[in-house]
N, CA, C and O atoms as a GROMACS GRO file, in nm:
protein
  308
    1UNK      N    1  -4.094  -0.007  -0.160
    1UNK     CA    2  -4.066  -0.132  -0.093
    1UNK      C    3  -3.916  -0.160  -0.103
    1UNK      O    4  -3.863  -0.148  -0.213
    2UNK      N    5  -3.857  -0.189  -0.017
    2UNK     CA    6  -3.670  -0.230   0.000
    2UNK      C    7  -3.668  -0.340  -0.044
    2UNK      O    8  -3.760  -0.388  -0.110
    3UNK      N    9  -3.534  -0.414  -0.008
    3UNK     CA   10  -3.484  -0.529  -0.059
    3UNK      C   11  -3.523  -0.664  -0.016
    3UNK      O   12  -3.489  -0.682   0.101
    4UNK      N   13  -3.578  -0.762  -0.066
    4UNK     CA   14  -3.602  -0.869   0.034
    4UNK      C   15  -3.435  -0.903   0.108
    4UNK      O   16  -3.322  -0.854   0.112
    5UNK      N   17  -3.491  -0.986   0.143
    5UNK     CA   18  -3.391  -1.055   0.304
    5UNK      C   19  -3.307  -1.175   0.160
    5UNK      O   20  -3.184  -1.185   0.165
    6UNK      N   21  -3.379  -1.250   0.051
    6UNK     CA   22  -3.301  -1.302  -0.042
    6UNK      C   23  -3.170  -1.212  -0.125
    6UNK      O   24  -3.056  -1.252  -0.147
    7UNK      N   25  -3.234  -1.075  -0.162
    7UNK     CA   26  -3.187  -0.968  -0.209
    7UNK      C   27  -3.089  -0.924  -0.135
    7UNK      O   28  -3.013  -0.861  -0.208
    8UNK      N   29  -3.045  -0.924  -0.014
    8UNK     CA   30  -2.971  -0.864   0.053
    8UNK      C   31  -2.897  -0.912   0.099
    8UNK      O   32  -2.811  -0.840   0.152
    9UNK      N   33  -2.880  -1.087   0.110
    9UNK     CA   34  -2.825  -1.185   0.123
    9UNK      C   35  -2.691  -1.200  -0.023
    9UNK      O   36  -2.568  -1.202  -0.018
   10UNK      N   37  -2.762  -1.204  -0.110
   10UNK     CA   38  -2.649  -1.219  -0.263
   10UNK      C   39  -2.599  -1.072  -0.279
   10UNK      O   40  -2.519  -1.054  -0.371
   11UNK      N   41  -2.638  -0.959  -0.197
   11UNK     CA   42  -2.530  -0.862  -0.249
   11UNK      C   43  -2.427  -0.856  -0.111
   11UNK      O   44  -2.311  -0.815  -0.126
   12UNK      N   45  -2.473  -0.895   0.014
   12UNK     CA   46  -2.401  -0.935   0.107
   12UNK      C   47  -2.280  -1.054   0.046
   12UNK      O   48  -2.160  -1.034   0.058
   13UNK      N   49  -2.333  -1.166  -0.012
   13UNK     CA   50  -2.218  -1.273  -0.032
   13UNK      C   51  -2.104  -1.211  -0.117
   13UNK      O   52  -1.987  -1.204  -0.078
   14UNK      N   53  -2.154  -1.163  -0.248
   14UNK     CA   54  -2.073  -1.074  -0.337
   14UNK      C   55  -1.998  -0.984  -0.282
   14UNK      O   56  -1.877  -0.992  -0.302
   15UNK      N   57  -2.048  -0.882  -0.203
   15UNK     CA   58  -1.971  -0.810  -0.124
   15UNK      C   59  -1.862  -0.926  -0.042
   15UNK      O   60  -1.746  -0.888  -0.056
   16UNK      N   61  -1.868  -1.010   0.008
   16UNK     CA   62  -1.825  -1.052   0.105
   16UNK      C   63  -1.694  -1.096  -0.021
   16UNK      O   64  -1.576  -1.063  -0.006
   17UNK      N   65  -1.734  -1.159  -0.117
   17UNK     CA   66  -1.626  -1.244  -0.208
   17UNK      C   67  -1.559  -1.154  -0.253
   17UNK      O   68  -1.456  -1.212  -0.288
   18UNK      N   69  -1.540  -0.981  -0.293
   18UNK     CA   70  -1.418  -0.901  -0.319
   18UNK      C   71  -1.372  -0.863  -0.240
   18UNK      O   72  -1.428  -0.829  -0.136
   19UNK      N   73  -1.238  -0.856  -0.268
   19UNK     CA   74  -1.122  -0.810  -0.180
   19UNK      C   75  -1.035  -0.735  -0.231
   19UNK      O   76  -0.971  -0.750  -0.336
   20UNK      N   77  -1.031  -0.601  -0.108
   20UNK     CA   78  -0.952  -0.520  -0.202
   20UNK      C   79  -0.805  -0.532  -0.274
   20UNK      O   80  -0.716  -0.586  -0.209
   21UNK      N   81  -0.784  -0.496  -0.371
   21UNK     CA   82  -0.629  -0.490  -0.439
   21UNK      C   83  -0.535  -0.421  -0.314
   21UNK      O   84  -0.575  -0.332  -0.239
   22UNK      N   85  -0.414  -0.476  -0.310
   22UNK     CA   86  -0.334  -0.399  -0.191
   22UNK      C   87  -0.257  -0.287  -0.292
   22UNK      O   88  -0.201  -0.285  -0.401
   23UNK      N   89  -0.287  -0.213  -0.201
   23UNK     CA   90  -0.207  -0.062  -0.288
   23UNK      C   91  -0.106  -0.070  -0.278
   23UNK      O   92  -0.043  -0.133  -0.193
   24UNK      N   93  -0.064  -0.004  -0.369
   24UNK     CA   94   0.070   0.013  -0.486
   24UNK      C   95   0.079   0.123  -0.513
   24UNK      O   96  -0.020   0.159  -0.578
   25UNK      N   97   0.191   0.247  -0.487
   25UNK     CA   98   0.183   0.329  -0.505
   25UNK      C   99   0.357   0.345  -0.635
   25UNK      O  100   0.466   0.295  -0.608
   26UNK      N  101   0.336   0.400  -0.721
   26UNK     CA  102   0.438   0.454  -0.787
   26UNK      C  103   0.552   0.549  -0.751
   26UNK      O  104   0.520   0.667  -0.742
   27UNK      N  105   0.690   0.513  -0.727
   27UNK     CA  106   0.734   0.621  -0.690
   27UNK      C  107   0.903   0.648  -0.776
   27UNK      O  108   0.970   0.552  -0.813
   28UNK      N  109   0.933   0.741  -0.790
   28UNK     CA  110   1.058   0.792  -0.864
   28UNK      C  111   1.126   0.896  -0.817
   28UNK      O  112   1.066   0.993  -0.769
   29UNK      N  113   1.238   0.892  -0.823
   29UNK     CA  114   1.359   1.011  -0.780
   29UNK      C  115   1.509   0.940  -0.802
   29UNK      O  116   1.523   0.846  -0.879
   30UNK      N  117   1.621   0.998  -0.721
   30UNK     CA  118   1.784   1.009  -0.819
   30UNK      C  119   1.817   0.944  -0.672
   30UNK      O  120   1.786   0.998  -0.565
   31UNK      N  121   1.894   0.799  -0.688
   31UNK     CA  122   1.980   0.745  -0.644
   31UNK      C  123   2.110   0.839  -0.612
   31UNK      O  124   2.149   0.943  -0.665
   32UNK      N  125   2.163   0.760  -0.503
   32UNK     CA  126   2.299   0.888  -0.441
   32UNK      C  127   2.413   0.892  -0.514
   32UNK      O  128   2.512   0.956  -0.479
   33UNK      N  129   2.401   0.798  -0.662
   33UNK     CA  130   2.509   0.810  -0.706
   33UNK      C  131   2.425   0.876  -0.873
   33UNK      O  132   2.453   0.830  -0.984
   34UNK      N  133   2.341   0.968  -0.851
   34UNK     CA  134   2.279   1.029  -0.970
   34UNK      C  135   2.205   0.992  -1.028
   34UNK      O  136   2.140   1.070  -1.097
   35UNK      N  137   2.175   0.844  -1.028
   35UNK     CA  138   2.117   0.809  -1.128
   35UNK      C  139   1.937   0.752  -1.083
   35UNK      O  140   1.887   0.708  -0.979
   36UNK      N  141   1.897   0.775  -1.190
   36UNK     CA  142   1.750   0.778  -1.171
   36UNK      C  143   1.679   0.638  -1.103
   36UNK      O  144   1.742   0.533  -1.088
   37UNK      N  145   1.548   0.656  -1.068
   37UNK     CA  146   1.515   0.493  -0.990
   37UNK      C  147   1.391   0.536  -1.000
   37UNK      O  148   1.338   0.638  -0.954
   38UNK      N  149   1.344   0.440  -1.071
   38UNK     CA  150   1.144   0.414  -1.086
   38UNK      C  151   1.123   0.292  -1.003
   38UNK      O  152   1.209   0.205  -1.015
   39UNK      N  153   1.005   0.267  -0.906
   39UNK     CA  154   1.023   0.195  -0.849
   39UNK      C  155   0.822   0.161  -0.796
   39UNK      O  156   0.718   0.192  -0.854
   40UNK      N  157   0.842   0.098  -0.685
   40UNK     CA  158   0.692   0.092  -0.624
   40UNK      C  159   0.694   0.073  -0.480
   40UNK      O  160   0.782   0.020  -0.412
   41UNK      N  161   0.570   0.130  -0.441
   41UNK     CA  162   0.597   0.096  -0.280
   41UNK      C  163   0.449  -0.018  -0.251
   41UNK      O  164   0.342   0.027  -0.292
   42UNK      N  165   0.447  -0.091  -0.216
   42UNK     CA  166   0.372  -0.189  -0.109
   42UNK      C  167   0.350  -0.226  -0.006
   42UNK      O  168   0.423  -0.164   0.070
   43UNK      N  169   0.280  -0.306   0.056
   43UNK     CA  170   0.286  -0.327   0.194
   43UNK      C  171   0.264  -0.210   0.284
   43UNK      O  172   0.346  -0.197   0.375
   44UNK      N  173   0.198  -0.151   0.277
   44UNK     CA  174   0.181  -0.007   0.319
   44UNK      C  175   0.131  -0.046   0.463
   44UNK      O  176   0.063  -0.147   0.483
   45UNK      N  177   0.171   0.044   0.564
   45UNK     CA  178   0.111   0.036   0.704
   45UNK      C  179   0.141   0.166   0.796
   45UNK      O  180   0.234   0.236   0.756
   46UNK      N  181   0.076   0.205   0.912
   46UNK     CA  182   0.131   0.284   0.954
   46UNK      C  183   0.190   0.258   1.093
   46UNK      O  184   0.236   0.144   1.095
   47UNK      N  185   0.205   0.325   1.216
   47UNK     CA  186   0.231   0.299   1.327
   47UNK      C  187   0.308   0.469   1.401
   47UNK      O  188   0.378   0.556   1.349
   48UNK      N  189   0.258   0.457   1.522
   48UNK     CA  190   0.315   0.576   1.612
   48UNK      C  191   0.438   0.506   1.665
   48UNK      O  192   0.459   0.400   1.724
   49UNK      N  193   0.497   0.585   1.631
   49UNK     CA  194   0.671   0.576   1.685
   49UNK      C  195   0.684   0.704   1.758
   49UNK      O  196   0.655   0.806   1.696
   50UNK      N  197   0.734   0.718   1.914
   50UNK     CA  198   0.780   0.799   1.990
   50UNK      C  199   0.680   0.942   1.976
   50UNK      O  200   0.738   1.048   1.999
   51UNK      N  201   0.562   0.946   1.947
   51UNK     CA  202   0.463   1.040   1.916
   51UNK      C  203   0.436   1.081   1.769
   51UNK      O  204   0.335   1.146   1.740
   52UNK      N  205   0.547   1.034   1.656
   52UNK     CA  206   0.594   1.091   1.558
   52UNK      C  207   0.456   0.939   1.432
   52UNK      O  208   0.466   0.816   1.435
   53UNK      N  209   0.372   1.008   1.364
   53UNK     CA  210   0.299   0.890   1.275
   53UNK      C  211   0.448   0.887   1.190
   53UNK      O  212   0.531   0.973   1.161
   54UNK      N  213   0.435   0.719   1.163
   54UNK     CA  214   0.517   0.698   1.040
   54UNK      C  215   0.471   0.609   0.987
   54UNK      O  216   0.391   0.532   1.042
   55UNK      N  217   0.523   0.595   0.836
   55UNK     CA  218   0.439   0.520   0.723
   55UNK      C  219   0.587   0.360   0.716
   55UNK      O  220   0.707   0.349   0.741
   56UNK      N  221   0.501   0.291   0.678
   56UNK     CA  222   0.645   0.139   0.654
   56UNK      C  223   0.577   0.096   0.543
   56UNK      O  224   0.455   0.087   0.532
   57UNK      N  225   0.663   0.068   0.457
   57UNK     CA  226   0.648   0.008   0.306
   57UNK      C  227   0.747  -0.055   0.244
   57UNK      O  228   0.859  -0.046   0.296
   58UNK      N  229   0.735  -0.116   0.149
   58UNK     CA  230   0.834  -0.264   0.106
   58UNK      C  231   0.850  -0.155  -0.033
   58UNK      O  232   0.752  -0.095  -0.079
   59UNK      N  233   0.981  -0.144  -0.087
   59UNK     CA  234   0.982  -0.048  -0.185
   59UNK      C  235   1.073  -0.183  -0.294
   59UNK      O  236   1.156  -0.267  -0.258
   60UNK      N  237   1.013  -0.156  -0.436
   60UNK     CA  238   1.102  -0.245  -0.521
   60UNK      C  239   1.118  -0.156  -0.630
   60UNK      O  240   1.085  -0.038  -0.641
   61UNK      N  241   1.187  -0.250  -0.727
   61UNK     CA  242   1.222  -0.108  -0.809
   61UNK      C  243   1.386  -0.162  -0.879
   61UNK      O  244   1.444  -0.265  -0.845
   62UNK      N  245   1.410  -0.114  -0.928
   62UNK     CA  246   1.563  -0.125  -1.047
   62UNK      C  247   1.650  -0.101  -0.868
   62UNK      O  248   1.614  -0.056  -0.759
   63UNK      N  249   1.783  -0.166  -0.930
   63UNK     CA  250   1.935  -0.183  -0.761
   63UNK      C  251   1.857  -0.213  -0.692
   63UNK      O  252   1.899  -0.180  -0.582
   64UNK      N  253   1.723  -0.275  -0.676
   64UNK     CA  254   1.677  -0.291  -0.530
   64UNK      C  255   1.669  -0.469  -0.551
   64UNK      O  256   1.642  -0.524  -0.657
   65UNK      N  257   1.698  -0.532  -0.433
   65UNK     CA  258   1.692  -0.694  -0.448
   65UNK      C  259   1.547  -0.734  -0.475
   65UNK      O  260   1.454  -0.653  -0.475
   66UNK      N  261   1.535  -0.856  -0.498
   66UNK     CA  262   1.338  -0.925  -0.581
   66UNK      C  263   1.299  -0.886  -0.492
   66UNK      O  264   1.201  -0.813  -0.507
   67UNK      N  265   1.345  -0.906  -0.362
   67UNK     CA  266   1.214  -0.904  -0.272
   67UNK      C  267   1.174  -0.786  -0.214
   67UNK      O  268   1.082  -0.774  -0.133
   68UNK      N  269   1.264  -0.675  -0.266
   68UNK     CA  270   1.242  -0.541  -0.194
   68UNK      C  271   1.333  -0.483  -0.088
   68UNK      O  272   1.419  -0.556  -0.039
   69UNK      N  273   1.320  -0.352  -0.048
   69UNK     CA  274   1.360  -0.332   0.062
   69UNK      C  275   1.281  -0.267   0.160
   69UNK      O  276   1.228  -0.169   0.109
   70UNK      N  277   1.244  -0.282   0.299
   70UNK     CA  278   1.139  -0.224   0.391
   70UNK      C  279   1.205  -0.088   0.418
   70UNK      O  280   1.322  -0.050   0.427
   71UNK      N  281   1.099  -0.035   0.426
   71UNK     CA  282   1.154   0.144   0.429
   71UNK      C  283   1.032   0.207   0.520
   71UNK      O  284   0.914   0.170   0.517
   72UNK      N  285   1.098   0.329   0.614
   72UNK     CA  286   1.012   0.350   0.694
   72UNK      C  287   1.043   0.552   0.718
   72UNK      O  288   1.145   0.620   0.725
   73UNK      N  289   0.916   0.578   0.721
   73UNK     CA  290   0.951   0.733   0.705
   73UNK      C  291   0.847   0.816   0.710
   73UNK      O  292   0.749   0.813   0.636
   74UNK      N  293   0.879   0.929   0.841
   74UNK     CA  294   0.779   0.984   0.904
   74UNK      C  295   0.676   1.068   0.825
   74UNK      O  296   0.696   1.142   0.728
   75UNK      N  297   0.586   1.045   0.876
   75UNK     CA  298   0.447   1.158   0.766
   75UNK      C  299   0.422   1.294   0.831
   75UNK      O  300   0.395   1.326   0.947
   76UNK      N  301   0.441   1.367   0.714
   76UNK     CA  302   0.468   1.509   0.792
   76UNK      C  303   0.341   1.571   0.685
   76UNK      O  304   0.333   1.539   0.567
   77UNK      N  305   0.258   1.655   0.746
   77UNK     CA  306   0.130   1.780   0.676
   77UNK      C  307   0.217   1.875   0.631
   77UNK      O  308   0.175   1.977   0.576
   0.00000   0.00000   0.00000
């Protein structure tokens, strides 16, 4: 026997009340004047530009201002 219609209702609402965490991805490498940069990317999205997929993300991180900087850069296989 399945779920009643009550049963399926409260895992529907529950479902309905989480929301996913917005991803955050970790990222690190050497600033142009050598020096190292740990940082994060957010705001993640994609979009077709001129046939080419590219990824846009809000990157923060050490030299970078509070609010970030938007950064945009093609996805290559």
């Amino acid at each position: 026997m399945g779920p009643s219609r009550n049963d399926t209702a409260r895992v529907s609402a529950s479902a309905a009340q989480e929301r996913p965490r917005p991803a955050t991805l970790p990222v690190t490498g050497t600033l142009a004047d050598g020096t190292a940069f740990v940082g994060h990317l957010s705001q993640l999205s994609t979009s077709v530009e001129n046939g080419v997929l590219m990824l846009f993300a809000t990157m923060t991180g050490q030299q970078l201002p509070d609010h970030g900087a938007r950064i945009m850069a093609p996805v290559r296989s």
